[in-house]
C-alpha positions in Angstrom: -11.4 -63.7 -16.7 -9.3 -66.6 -16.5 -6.1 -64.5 -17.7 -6.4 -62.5 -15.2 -6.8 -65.2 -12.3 -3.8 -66.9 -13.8 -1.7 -63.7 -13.5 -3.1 -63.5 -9.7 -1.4 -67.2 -9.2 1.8 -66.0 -10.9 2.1 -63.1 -8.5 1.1 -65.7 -6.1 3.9 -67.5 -6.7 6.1 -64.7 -7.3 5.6 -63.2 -3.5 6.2 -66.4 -2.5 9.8 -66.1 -4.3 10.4 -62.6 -3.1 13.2 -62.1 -0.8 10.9 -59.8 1.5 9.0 -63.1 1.7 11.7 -65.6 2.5 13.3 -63.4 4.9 9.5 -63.1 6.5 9.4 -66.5 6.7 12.3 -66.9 7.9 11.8 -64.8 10.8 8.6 -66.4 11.6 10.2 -69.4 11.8 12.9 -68.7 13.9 10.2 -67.4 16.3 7.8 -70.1 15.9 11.1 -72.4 17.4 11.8 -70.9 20.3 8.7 -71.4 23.0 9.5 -68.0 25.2 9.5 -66.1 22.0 6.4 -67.9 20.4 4.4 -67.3 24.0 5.4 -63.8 23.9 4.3 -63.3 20.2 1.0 -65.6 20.7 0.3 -63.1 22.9 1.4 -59.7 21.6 -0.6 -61.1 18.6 -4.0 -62.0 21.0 -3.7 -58.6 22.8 -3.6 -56.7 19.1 -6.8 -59.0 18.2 -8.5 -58.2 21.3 -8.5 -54.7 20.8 -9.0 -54.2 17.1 -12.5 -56.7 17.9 -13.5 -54.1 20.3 -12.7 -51.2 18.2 -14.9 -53.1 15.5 -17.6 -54.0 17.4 -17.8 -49.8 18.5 -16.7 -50.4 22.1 -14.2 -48.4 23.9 -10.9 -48.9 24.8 -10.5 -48.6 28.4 -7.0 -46.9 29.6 -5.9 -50.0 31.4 -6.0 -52.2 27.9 -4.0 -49.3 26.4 -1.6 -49.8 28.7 -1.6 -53.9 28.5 -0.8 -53.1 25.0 1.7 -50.6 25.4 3.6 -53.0 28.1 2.8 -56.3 25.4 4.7 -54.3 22.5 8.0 -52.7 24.5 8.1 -56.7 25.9 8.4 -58.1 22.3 10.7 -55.2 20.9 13.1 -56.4 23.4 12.9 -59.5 21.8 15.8 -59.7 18.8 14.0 -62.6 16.9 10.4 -60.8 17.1 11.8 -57.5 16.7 13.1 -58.7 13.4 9.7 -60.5 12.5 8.0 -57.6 12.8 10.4 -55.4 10.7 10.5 -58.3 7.9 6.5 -58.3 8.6 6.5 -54.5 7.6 9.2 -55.0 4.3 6.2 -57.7 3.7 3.4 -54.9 3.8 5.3 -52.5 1.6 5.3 -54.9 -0.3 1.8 -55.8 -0.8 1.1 -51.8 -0.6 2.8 -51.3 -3.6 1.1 -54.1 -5.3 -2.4 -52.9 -4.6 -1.6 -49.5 -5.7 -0.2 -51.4 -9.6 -3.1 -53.4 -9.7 -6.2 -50.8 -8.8 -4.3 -48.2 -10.8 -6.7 -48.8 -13.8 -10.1 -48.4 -11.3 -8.3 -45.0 -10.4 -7.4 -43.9 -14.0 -11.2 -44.6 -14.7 -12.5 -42.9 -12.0 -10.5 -40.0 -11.7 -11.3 -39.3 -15.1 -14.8 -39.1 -14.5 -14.1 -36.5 -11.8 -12.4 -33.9 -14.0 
């Protein structure tokens, strides 16, 4: 097993060397600097939270949070810096998509096997 966990600290590592992550980073960064752009993504961030809690939990979503959340997300697409966070954010996800698609590939194999 220990193989395998050391392979999971190479990719680690790896990720952290990938361009989609520096450029993440980056972005994040440049963000985190500027206190108007920080406030507004502290609380683009706190609005999404809110609301997947709620979703969680089974509550409802009431139309007036909808529309919080609507106004929250056109406010930071306006923003260049958290724009381009959140489009580095999403090279990051493909990233980590395509990952977990290589790595369950063998549970998949196995299984879908078994099925025909």
């Amino acid at each position: 097993m220990s193989n395998v966990n050391d392979k999971a600290h190479e990719l680690e590592q790896a990720i952290q060397e990938s361009e989609e992550y520096k450029d993440l980073k980056a972005a994040y960064d440049k963000v985190m600097a500027d206190p108007n752009a920080k406030q507004m993504f502290d609380n683009f961030r706190n609005t999404q939270l809110e609301l997947q809690q709620k979703q969680m939990q089974g509550m409802e979503i009431t139309e007036e949070e909808v529309e919080k959340a609507k106004q929250v997300v056109e406010l930071v697409q306006q923003h260049e810096d958290i724009s381009k966070l959140m489009e580095e954010e999403q090279r990051v996800n493909v990233l980590i998509n395509d990952l977990s698609r290589i790595i369950t590939k063998p549970l998949e194999e196995l299984y879908g096997a078994q099925e025909q």
